[in-house]
MIDOSE-1310 file (N, C-alpha, C; in nm, 2 decimals, decimal comma, always signed):
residues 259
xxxx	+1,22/+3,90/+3,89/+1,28/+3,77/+3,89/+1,34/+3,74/+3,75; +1,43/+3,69/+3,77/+1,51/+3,70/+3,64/+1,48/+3,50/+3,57; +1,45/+3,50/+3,47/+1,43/+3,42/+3,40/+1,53/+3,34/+3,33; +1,53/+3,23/+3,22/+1,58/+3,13/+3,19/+1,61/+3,19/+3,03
xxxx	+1,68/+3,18/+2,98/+1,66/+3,22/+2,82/+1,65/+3,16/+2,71; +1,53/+3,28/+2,68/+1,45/+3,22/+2,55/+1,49/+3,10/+2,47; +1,41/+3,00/+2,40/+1,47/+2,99/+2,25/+1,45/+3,07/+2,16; +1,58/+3,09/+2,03/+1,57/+3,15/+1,95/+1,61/+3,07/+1,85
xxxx	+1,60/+3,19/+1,75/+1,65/+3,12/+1,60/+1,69/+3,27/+1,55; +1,88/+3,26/+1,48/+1,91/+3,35/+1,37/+1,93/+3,31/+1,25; +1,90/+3,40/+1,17/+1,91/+3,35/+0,99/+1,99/+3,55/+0,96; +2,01/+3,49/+0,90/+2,07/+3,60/+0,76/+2,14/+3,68/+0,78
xxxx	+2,16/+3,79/+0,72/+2,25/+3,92/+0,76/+2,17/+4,08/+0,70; +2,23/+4,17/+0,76/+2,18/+4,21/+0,73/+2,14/+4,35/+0,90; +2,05/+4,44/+0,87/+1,98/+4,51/+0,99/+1,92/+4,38/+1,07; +1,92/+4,41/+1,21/+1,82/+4,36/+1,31/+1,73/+4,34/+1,29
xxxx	+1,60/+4,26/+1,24/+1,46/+4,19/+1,28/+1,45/+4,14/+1,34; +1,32/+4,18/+1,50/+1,32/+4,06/+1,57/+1,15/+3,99/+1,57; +1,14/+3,86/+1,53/+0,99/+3,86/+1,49/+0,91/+3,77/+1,65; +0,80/+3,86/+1,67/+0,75/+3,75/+1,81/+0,63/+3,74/+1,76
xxxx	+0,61/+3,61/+1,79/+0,49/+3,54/+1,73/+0,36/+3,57/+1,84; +0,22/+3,51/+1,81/+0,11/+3,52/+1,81/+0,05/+3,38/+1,95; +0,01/+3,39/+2,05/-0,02/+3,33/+2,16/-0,03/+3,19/+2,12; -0,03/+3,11/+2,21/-0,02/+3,01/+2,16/+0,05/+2,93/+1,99
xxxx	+0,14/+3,01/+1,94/+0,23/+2,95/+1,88/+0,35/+2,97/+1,90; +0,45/+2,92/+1,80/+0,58/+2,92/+1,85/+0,64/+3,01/+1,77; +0,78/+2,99/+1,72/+0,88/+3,09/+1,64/+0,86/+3,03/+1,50; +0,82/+2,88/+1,45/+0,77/+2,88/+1,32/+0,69/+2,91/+1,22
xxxx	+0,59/+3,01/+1,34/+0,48/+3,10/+1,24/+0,51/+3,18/+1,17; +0,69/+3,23/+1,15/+0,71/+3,32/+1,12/+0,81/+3,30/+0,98; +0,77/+3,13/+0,95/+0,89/+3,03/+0,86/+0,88/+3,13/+0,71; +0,76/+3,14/+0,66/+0,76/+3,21/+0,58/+0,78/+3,34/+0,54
xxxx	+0,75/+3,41/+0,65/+0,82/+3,56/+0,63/+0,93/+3,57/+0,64; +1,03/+3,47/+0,75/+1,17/+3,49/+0,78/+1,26/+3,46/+0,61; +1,16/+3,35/+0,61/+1,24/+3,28/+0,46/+1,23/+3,42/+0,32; +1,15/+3,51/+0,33/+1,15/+3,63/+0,24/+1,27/+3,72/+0,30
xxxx	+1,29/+3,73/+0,43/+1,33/+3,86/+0,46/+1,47/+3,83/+0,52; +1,51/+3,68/+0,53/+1,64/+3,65/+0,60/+1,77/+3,72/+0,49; +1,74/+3,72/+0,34/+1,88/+3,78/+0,23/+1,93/+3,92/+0,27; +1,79/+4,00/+0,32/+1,81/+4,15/+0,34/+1,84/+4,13/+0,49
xxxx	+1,80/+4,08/+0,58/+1,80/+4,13/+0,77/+1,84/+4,02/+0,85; +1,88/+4,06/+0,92/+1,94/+3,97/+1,06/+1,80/+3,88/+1,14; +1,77/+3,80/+1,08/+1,60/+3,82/+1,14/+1,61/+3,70/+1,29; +1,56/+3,79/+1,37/+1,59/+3,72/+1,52/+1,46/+3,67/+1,54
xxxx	+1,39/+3,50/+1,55/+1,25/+3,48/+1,59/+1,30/+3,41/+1,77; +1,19/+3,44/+1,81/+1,22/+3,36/+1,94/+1,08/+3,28/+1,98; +1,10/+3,19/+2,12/+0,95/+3,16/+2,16/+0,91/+3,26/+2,28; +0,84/+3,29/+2,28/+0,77/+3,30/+2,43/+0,79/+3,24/+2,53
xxxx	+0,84/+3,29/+2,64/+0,81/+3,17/+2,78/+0,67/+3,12/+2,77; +0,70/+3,04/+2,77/+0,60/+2,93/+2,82/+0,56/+2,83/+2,66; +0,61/+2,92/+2,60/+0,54/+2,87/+2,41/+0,73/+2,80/+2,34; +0,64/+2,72/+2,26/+0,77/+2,63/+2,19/+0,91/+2,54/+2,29
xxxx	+1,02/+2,61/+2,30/+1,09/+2,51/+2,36/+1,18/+2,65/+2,47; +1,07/+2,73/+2,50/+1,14/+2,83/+2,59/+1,10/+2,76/+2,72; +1,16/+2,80/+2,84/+1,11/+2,82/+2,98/+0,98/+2,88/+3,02; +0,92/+2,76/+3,12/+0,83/+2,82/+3,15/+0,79/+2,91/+3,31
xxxx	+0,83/+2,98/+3,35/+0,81/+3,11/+3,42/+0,73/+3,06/+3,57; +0,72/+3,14/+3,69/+0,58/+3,10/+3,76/+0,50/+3,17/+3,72; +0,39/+3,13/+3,75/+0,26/+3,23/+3,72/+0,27/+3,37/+3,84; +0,19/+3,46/+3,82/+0,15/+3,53/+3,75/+0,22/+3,60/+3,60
xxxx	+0,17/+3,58/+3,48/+0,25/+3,68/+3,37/+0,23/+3,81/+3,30; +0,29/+3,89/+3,26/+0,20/+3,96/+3,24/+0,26/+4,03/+3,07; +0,23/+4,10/+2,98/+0,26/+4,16/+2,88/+0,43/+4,23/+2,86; +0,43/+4,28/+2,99/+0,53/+4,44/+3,03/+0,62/+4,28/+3,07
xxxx	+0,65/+4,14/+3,15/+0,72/+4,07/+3,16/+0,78/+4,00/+3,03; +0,68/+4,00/+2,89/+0,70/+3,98/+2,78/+0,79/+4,05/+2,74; +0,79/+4,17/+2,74/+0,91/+4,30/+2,71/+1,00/+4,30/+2,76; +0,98/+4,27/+2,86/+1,16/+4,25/+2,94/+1,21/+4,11/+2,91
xxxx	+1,14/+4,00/+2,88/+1,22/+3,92/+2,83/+1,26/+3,95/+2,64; +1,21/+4,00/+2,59/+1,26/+4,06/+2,46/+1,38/+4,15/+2,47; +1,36/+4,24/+2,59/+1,44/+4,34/+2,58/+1,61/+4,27/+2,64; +1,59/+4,14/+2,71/+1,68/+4,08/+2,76/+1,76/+4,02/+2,59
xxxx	+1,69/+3,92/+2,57/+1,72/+3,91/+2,43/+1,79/+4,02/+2,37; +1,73/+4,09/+2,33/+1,77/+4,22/+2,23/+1,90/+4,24/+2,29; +1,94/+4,25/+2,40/+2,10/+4,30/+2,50/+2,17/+4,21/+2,45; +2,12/+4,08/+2,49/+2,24/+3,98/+2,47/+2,28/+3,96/+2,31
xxxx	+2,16/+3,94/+2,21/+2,22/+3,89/+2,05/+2,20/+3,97/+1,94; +2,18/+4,10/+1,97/+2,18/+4,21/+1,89/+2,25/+4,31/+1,90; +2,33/+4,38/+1,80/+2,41/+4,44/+1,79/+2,33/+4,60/+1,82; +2,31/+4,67/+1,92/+2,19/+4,83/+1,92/+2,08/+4,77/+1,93
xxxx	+1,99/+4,89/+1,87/+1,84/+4,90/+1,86/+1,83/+4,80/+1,74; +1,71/+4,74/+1,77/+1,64/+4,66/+1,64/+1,53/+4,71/+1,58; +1,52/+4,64/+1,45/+1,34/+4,65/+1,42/+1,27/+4,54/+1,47; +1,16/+4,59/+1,56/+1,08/+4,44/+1,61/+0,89/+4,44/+1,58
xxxx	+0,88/+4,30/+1,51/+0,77/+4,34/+1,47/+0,67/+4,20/+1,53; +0,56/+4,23/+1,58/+0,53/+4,13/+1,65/+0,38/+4,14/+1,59; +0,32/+4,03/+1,63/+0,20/+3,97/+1,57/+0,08/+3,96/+1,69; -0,04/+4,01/+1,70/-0,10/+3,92/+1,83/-0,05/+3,99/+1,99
xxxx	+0,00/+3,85/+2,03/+0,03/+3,89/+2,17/+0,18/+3,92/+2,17; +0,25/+3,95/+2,02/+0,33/+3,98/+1,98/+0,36/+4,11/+1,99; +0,27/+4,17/+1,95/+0,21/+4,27/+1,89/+0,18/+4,38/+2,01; +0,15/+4,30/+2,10/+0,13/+4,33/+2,25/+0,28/+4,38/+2,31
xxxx	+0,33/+4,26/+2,26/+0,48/+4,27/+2,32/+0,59/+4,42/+2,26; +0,51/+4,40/+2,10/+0,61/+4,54/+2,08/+0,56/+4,68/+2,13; +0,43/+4,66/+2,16/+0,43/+4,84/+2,23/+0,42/+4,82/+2,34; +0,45/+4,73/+2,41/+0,53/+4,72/+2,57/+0,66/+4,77/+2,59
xxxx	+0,73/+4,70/+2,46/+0,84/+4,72/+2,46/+0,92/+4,86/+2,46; +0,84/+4,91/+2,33/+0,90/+5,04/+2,28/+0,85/+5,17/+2,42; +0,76/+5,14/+2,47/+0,73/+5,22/+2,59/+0,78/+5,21/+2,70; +0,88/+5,06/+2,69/+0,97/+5,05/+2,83/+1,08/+5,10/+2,84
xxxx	+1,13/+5,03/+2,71/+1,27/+5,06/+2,65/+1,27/+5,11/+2,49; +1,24/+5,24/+2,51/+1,31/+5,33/+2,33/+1,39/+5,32/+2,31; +1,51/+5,27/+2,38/+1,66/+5,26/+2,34/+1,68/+5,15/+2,29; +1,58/+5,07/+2,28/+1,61/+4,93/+2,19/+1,56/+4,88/+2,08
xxxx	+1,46/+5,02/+2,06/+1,35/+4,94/+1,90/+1,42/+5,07/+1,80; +1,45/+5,04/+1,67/+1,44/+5,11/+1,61/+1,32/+5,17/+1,49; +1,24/+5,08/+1,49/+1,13/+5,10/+1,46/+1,01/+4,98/+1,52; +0,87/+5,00/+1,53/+0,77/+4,86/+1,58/+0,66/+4,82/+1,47
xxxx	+0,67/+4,69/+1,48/+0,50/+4,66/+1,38/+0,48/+4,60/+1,45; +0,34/+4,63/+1,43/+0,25/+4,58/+1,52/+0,10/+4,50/+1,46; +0,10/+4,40/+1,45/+0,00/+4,32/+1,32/-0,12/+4,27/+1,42; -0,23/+4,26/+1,43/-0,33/+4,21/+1,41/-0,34/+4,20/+1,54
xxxx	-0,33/+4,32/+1,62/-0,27/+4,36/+1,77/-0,41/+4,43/+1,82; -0,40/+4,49/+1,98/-0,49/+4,52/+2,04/-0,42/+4,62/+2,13; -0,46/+4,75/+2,19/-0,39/+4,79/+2,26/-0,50/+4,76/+2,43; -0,61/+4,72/+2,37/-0,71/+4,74/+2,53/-0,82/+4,64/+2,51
xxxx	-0,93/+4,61/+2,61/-1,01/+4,51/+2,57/-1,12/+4,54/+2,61; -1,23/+4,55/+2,59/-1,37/+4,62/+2,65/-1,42/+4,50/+2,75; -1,51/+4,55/+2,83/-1,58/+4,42/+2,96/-1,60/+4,29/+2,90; -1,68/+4,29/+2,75/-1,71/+4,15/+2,68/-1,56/+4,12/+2,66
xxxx	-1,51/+4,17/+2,61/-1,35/+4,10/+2,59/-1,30/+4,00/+2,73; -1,31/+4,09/+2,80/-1,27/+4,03/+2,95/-1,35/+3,88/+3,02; -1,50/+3,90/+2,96/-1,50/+3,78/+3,01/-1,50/+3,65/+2,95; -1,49/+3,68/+2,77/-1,41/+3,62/+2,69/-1,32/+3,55/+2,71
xxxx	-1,25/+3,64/+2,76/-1,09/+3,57/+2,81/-1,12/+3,45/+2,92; -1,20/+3,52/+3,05/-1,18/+3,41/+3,16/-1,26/+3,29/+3,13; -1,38/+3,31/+2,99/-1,40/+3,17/+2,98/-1,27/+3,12/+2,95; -1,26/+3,14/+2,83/-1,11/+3,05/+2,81/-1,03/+2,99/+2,89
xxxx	-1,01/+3,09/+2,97/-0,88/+3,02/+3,09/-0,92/+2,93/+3,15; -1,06/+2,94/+3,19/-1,16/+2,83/+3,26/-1,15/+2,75/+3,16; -1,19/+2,73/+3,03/-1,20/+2,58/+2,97/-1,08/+2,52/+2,95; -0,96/+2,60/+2,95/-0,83/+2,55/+2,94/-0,76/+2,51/+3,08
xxxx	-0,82/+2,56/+3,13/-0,79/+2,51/+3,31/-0,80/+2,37/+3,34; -0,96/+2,33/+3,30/-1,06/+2,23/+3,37/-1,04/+2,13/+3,22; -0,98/+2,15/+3,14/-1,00/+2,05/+2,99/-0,89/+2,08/+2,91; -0,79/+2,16/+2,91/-0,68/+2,14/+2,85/-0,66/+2,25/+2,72
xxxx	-0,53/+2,27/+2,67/-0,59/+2,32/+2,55/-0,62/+2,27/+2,43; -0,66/+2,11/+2,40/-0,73/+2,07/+2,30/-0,86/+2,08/+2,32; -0,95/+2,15/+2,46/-1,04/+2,19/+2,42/-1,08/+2,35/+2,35; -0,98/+2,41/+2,32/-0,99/+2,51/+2,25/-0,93/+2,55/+2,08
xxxx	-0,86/+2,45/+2,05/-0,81/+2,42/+1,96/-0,89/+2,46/+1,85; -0,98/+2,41/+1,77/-1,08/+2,38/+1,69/-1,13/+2,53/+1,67; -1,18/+2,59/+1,80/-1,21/+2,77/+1,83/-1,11/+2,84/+1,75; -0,99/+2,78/+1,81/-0,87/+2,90/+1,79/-0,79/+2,93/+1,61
xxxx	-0,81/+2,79/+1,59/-0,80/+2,77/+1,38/-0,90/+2,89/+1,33; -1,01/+2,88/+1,41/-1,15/+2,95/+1,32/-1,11/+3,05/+1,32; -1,04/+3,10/+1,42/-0,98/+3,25/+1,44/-0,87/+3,30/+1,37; -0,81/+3,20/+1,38/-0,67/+3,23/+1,34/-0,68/+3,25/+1,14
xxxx	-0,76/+3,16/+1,10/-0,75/+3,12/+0,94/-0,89/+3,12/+0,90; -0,85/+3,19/+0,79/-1,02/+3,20/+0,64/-1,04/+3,03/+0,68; -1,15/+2,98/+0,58/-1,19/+2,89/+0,60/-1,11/+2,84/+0,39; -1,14/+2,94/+0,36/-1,01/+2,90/+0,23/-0,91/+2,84/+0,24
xxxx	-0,83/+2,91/+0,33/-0,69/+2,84/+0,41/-0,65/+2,76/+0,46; -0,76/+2,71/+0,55/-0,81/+2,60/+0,60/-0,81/+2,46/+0,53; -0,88/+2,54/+0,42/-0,90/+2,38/+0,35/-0,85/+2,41/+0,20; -0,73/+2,45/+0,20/-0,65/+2,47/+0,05/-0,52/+2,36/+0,10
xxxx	-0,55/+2,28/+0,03/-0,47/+2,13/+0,02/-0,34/+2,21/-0,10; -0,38/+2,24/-0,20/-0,32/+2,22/-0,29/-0,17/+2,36/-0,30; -0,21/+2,43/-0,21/-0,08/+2,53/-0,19/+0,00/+2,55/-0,06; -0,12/+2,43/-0,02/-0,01/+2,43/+0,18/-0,09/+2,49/+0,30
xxxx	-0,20/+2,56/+0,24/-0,26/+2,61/+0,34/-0,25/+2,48/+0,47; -0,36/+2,42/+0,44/-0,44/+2,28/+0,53/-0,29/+2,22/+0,63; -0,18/+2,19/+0,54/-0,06/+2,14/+0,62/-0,03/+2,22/+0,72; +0,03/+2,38/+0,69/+0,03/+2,49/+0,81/-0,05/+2,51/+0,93
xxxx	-0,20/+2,47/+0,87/-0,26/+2,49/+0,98/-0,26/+2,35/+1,10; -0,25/+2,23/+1,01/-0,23/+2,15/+1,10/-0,10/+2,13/+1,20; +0,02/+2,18/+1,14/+0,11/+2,18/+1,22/+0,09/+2,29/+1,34; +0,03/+2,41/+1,31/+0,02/+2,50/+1,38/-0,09/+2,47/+1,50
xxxx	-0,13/+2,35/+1,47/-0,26/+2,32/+1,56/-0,17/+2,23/+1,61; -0,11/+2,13/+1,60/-0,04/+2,07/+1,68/+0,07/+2,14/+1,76; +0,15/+2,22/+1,74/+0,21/+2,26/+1,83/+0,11/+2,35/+1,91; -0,01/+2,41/+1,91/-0,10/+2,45/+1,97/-0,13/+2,35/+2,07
xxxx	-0,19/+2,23/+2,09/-0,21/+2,11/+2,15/-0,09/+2,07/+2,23; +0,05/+2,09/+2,18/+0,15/+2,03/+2,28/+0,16/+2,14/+2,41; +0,11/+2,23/+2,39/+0,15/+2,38/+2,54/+0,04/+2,28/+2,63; +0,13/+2,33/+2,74/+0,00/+2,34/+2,86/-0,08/+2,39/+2,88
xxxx	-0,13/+2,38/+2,97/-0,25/+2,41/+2,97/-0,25/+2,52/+3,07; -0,17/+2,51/+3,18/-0,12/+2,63/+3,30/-0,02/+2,72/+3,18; +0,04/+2,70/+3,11/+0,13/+2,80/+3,01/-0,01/+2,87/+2,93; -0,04/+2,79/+2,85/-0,13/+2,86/+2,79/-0,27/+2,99/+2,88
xxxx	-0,27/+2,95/+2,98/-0,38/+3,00/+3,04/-0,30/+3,14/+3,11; -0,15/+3,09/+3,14/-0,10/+3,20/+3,16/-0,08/+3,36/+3,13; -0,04/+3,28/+2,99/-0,05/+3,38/+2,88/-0,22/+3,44/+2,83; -0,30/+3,36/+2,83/-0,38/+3,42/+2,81/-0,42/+3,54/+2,93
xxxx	-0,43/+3,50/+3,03/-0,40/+3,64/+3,16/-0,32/+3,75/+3,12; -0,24/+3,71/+3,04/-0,16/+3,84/+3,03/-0,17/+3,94/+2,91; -0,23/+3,85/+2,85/-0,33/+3,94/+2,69/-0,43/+4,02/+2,76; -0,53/+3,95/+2,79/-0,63/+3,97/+2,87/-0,62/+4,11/+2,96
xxxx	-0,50/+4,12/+3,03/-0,52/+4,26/+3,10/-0,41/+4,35/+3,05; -0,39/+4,39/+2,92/-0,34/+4,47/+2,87/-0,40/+4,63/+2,84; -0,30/+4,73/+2,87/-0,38/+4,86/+2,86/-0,25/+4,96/+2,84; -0,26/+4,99/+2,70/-0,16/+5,03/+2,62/-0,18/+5,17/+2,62
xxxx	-0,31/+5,22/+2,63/-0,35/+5,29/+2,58/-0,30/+5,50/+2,60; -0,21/+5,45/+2,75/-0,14/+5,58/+2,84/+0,00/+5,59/+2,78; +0,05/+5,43/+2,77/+0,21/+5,42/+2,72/+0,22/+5,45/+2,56; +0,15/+5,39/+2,50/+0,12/+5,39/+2,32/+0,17/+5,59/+2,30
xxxx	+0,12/+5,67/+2,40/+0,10/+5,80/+2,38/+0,24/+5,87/+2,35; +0,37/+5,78/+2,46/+0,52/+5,81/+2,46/+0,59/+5,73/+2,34; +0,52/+5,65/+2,29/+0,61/+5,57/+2,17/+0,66/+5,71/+2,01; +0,78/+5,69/+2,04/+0,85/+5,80/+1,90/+0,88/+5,70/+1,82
xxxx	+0,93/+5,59/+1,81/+0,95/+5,53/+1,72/+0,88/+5,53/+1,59; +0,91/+5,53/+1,48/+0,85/+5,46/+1,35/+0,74/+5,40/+1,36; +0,62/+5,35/+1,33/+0,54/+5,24/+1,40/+0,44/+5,18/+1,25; +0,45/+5,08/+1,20/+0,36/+5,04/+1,12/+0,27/+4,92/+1,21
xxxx	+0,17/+4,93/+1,16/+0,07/+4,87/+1,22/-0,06/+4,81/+1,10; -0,06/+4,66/+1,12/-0,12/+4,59/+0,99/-0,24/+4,51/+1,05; -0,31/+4,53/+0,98/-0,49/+4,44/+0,99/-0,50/+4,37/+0,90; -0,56/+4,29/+0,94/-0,62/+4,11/+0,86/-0,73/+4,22/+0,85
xxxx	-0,80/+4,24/+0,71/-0,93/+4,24/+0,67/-1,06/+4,17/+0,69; -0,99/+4,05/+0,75/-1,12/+3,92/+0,79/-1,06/+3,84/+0,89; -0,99/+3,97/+1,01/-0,98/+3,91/+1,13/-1,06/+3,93/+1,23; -1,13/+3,83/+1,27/-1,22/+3,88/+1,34/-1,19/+3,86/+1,55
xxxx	-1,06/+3,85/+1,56/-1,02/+3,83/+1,64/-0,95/+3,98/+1,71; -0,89/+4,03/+1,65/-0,90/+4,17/+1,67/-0,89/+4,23/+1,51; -1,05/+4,32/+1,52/-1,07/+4,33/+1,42/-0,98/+4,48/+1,36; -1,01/+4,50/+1,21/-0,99/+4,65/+1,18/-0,96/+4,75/+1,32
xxxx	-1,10/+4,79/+1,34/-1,11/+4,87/+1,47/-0,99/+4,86/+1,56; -0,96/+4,76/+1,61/-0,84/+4,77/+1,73/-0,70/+4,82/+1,67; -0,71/+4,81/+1,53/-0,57/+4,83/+1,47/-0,59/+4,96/+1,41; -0,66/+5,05/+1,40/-0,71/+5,17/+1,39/-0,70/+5,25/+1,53
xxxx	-0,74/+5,19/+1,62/-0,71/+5,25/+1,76/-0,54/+5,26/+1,79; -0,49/+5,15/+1,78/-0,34/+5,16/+1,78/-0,27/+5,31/+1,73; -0,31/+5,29/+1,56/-0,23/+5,42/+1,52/-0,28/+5,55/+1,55; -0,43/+5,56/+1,62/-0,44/+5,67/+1,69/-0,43/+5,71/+1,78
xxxx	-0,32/+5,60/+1,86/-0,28/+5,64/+2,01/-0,10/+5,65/+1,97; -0,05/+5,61/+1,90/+0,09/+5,67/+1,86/+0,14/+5,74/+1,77; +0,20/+5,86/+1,78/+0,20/+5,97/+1,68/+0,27/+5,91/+1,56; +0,25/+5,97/+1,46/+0,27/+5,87/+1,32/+0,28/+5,73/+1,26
xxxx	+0,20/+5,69/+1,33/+0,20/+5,59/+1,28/+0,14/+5,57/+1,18; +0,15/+5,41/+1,05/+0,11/+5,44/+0,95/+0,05/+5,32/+0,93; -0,08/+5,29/+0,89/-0,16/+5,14/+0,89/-0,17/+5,06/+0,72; -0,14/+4,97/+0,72/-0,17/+4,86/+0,61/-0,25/+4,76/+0,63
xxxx	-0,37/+4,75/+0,56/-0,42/+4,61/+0,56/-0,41/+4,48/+0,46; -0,40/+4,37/+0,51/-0,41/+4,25/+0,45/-0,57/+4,17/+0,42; -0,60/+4,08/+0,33/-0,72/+4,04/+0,33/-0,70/+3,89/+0,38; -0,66/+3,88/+0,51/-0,64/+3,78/+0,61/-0,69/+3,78/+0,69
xxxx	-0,78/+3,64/+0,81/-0,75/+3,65/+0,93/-0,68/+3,68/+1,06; -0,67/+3,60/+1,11/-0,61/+3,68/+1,22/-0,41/+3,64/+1,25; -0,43/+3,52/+1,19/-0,24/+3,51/+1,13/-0,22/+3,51/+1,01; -0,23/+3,68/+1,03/-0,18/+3,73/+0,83/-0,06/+3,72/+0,81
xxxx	+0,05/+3,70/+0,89/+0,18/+3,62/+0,84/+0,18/+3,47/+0,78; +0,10/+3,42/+0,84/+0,11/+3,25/+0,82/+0,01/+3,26/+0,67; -0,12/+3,33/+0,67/-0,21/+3,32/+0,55/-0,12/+3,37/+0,42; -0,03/+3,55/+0,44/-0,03/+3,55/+0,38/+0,11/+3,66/+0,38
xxxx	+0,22/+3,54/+0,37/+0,37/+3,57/+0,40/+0,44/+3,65/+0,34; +0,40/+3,70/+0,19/+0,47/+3,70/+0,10/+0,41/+3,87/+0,09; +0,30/+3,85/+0,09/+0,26/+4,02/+0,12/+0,33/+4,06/+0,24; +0,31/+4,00/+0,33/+0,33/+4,06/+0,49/+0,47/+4,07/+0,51
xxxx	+0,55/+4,01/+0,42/+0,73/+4,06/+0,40/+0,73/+4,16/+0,36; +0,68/+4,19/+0,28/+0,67/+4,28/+0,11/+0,64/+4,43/+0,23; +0,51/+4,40/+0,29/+0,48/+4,52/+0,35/+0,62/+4,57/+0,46; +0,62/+4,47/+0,57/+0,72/+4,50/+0,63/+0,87/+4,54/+0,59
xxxx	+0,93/+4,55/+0,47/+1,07/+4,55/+0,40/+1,01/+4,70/+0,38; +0,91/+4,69/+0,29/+0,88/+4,82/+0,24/+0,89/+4,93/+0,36; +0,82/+4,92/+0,46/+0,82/+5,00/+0,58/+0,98/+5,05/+0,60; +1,03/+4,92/+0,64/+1,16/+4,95/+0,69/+1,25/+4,98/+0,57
xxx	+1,27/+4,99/+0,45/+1,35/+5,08/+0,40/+1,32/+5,19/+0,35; +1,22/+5,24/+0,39/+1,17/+5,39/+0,37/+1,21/+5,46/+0,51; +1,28/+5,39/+0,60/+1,25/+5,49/+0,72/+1,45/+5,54/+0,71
């Protein structure tokens, strides 16, 4: 079924960046890395169906529907293959992608990602969808900060931390609750781990040090399911772009002009 298209945002010039953000947020999680990396790259952010001011889809969703709507994107406002580097369910999205369509990534990052989820993981998830079903998603809110951000971050008034997170919680709060539950089905049953084996691409792959949302481990598993891949960690939770932008450009530029 063919879909409605995305919102996006272009900035700068330069090579193709395409940045996809982390479940339940939108394309502004990515304000500060785009603002480092827009002088050198074309940097393309979009939302998610269902997240910020995209379309929202019927249900069922799934990961591999994430990538074809990227890969739709990618056709229409990019000139070739891109570099695409996604975050989360982002993150999900780029080694969907690169295993659907190799003709369109020129290289993938993959941050603070998961390629599979163990039984506890699974029923993790269906609580969730259950409390966001029956209560909305401001009953998960409060959970999802803890995850998302140190508790430093949280409460650093004096460099912006505290403001980021509150906007980020608010646009958290405006999704639905059928969008958001959507999406979370579609994290939830991801299994990368057959496709991850055909990715040639380039592939960096980055871990929050103090994410406990997908920890080290999952992002270790990643680079040993795609041949050369090469791993960096951050001493962040689990949105190491938002905690900490300025590295997480630094890393990513560095990747991409060594390739």
């Amino acid at each position: 079924m063919k879909t409605d298209p995305l919102n996006l945002l272009i900035e700068g010039q330069g090579p193709c960046l395409v940045l996809s953000h982390a479940l339940g947020c939108d394309l502004s999680m990515w304000d500060g890395v785009a603002e480092r990396l827009r002088a050198k790259y074309t940097v393309v952010r979009y939302d998610h169906r269902g997240h910020g001011l995209s379309p929202t889809p019927p249900e069922p969703w799934t990961i591999e529907m994430m990538a074809d709507d990227a890969a739709t994107l990618i056709e229409t406002h990019c000139d070739g293959p891109v570099h695409f580097a996604g975050l989360s369910m982002g993150g999900m999205t780029a080694q969907a992608l690169a295993s659907r369509r190799p003709d369109l990534v020129r290289s993938i990052t993959v941050a603070n990602s998961a390629s599979a989820y163990d039984a506890a993981a699974h029923a993790m998830w269906a609580a969730r969808i259950e409390t966001v079903r029956l209560k909305g998603v401001a009953a998960i809110a409060e959970g999802a900060m803890q995850r998302w951000f140190t508790p430093a971050f949280r409460a650093d008034q004096a460099h912006g931390g505290a403001q980021r997170v509150a906007l980020l919680r608010q646009g958290l709060e405006r999704m639905s609750g059928s969008a958001y539950a959507a999406a979370c089905a579609a994290v939830a049953a991801i299994d990368f781990r057959a496709g991850n084996a055909h990715i040639a691409c380039p592939t960096l792959v980055i871990a929050g040090t103090l994410d406990e949302a997908t920890p080290v481990s999952a992002s270790q598993q990643i680079v040993a399911q795609i041949a050369g891949a090469r791993m960096s960690t951050l001493e962040a939770a689990h949105l190491s772009a938002v905690e900490r932008p300025a590295e997480f450009a630094q890393l990513l530029d560095a990747f991409l002009s060594s390739l």
